[in-house]
N, C-alpha and C positions, 0 to 999 in steps of 0.2 A: 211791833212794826211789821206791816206785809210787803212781801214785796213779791213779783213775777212768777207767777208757776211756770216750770219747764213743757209742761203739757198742753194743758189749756189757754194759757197768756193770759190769763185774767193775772188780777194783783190779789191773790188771795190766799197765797203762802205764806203762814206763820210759823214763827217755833217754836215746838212744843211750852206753853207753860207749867213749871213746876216738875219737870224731866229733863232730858237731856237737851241742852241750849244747840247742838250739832243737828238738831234732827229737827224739820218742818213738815208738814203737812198744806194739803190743799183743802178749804171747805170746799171748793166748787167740784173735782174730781176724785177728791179723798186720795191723789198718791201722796207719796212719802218723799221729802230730798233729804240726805247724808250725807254731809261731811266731816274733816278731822279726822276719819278715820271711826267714823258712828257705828256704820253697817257692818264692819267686823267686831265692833263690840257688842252690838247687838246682837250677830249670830252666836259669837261665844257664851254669854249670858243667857242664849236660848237652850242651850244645851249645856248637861253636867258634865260630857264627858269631854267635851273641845274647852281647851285654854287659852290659845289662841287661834284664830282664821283667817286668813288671808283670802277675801273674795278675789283679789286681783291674782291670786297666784292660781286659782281655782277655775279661771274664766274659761269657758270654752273660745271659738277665732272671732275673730273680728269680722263681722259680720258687711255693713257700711257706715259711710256716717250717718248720723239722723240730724232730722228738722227740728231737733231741738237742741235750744241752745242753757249752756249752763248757768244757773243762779248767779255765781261768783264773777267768773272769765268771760260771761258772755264771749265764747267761743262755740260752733257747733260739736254738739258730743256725739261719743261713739255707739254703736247697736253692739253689744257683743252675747254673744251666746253665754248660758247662765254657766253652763258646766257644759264640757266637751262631748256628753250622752246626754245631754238634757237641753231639747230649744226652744226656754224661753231667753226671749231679746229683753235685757235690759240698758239702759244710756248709761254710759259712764265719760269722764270729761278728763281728756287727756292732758290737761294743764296741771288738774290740782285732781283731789281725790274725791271729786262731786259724784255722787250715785243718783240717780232717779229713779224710781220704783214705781209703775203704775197701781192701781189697789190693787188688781185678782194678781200681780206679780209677789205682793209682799209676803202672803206662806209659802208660797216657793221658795224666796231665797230666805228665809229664815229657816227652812226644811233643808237646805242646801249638803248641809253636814253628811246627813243620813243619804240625802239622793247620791249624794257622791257613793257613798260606802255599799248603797244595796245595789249600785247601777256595777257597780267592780263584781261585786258578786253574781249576780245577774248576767253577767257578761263573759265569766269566765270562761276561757275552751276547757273542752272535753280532754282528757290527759289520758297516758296510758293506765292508769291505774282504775281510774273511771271503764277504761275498754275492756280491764281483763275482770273487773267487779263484775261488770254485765253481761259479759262472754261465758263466764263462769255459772250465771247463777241467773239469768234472763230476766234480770229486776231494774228497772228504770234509775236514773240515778237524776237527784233531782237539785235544781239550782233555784233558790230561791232570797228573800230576806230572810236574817234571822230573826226569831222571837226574840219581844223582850221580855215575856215572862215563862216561869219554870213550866212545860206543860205536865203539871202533874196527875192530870185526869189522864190525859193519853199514854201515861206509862203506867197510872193504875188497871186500865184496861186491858193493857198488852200481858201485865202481871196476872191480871183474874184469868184471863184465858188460856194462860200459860200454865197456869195454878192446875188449873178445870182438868187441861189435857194432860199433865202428870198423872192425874186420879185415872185415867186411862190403861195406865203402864200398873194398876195395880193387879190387873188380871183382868179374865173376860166377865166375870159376874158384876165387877165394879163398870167396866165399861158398859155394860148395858144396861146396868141403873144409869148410868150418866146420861144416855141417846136416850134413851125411850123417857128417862123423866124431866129430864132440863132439855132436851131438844124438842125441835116444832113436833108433838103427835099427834097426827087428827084421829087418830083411834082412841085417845082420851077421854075416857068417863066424862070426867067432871069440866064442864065449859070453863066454870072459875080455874083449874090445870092449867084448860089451854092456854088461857089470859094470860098467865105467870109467864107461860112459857113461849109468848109472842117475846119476852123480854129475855129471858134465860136460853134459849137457844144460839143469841146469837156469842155467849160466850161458850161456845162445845164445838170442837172441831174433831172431825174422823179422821185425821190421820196429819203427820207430822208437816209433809207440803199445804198440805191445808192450811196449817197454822204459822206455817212460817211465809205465805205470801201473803196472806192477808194482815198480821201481825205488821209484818218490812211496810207495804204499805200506808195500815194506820200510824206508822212511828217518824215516818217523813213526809205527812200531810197532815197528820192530825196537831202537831205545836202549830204551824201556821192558823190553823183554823182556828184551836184554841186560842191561840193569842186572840185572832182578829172577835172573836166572840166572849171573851171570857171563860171563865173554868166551868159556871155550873150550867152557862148556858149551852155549852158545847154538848156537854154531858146530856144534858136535856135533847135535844137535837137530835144527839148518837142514838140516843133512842129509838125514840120517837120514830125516827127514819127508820133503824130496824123492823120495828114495829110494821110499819109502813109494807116494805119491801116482805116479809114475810104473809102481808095478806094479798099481796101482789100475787107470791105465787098460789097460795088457798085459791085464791080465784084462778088461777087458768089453769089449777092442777087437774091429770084427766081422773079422776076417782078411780074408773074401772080399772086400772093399773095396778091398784091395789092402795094403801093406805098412805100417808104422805111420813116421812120423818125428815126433817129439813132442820139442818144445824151448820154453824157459822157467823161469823159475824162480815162476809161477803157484801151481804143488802145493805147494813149499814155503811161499810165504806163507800160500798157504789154510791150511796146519796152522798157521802164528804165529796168524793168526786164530782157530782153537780155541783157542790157550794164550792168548790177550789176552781172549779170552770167558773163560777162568775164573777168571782171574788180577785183571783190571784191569774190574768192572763197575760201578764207580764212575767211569769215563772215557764221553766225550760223543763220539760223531761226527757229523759233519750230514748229514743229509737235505737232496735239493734238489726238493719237488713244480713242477715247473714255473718258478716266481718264489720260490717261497717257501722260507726257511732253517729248521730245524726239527735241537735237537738231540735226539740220540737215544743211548738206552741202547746197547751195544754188543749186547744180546741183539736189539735189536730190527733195528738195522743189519743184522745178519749173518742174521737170520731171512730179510730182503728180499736180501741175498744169496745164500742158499742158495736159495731160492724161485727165483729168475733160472737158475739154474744148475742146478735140475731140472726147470723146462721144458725149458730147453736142453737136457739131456741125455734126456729123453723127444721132445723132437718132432723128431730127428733133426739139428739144427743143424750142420752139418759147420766145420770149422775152429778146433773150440776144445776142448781138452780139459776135458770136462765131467767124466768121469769122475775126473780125475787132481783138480781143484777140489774137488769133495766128498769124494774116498781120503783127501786132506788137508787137508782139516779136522778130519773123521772121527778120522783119527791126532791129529791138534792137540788137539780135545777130549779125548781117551781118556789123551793123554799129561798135559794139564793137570791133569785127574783125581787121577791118578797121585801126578803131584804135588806136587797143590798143598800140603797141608799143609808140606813141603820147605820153598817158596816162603815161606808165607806167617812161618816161624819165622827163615828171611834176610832177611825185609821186613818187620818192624813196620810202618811206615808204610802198607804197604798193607793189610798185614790187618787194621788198623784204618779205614780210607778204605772197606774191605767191607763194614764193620760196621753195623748199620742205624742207627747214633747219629747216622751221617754221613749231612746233609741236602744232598744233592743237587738245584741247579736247573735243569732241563733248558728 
């Protein structure tokens, strides 16, 4: 039996056959109506880790009434905000426990669980402890969702590098097999070398700060990414973007200088950094003016990063590959680009966290 959609006013709501007798649909606008209490067992049953959910306990304010009136009560229902950081408006019917759900509304509130929990995270303030990590040791501190999966590429990485640069501390004859043969040599014989060593360079670092600020940063951007891409694809990518970023700087290096040796794994995370700019702009990193913590958008962080890094590469700064930093971001963004849409069709949750509904407090 049909009877009145909430939306449209045709007569074209049915419920569900052979599912849940609480729950109808519209053929004419495809929403969804709930009641008996449908739509919280519905979001429970959407997720393993919620047992029970109260949307009503959950709702963001009351927004106004709406023109639409409820299935049952024929009474006009309410507009209420989905979650208190999140606005979308859905109707709910203050009589009984009737829900309307337009269609592009219904992965939102079945996503509800998770938006509640990464928008808390997301939103946390900065605490003393956060001010004296950063004060201490000039490394960003970052707020983001968690992964759901182990990233174990990115702690395999952190480990080879780490590995690499103990074989360092063996003495100087060991260190200078390590630079000259696993790091970028353009004075290399054999071209097939260099090839290898587009790839092996970027796990050799020259010295202890080296390793430990590029290390802090693959280790709190690289689970996010890896989640949002998977493990091998990540890995492929970290690559590849190295890769990239080290012919970034072959190309604008001046020759007459004398020979290039270029080691780090710097180019590749610049390019995570393009893919976590297009990817994750709903994520905070802090700023440190002097005393003060200050979180900031990722566009704006990496704005002040890329700025650092074409002075540097204009006023001649020697010791740091500037060129290989911006080849790979360059890459990072171009490849985020690319694709994101990918991304965001294997990441509900974050393509919605993108969304402008999501209230972000910096």
């Amino acid at each position: 039996m049909k009877s009145q959609c909430p939306a449209c006013g045709t007569p074209t709501l049915r419920f569900v056959r052979g599912g849940d007798s609480r729950i109808a649909d519209c053929s004419s606008c495809h929403g969804l109506w709930f009641e008996d209490g449908a739509l919280n067992d519905a979001i429970s049953s959407e997720h393993d880790h919620v047992d029970d959910y109260s949307h009503e306990v959950n709702l963001g304010q009351r927004l106004r009434t709406s023109d639409r009136q409820c299935r049952r009560c024929r009474v006009p229902m309410g507009h209420y905000q989905l979650l208190s950081n999140y606005r979308v408006e859905i109707d709910c019917c203050p009589s009984c426990d009737g829900v309307w759900l337009d269609h592009d509304e219904v992965a939102q509130v079945m996503h509800s669980p998770l938006l509640k929990d990464a928008l808390a995270d997301l939103n946390k303030k900065v605490s003393w402890k956060s001010w004296l990590f950063q004060f201490f040791t000039a490394m960003p501190v970052e707020y983001n969702v968690q992964p759901q999966k182990v990233p174990f590429v990115t702690w395999t990485l952190i480990a080879l590098c780490t590995v690499i640069f103990l074989g360092n501390l063996n003495g100087p004859e060991s260190e200078h097999w390590i630079l000259v043969n696993l790091g970028l040599n353009s004075d290399a014989p054999d071209p097939i070398q260099i090839v290898l060593q587009l790839l092996t360079y970027q796990f050799v670092h020259g010295g202890l700060m080296h390793l430990l600020g590029n290390m802090y940063f693959l280790w709190i951007i690289g689970d996010n990414l890896e989640d949002a891409l998977g493990h091998w694809a990540f890995l492929g990518l970290y690559l590849l973007s190295g890769m990239m970023a080290a012919l970034a700087e072959l190309l604008l290096f001046d020759s007459s200088q004398g020979p290039l040796l270029l080691v780090g794994a710097s180019g590749s995370i610049a390019a995570l950094f393009g893919l976590y700019l297009m990817w994750f702009r709903h994520a905070s990193l802090t700023f440190m003016i002097v005393v003060y913590q200050k979180k900031l958008a990722p566009h704006w962080y990496f704005l002040i990063w890329s700025g650092i890094n074409i002075f540097g590469m204009f006023t001649s700064q020697g010791g740091v590959a500037w060129a290989a930093h911006l080849g790979g971001f360059g890459f990072g963004l171009l490849l985020g680009y690319v694709l994101r849409d990918h991304v965001m069709r294997r990441n509900p949750l974050i393509a919605m966290l993108n969304q402008p509904e999501a209230q972000i407090r910096r």
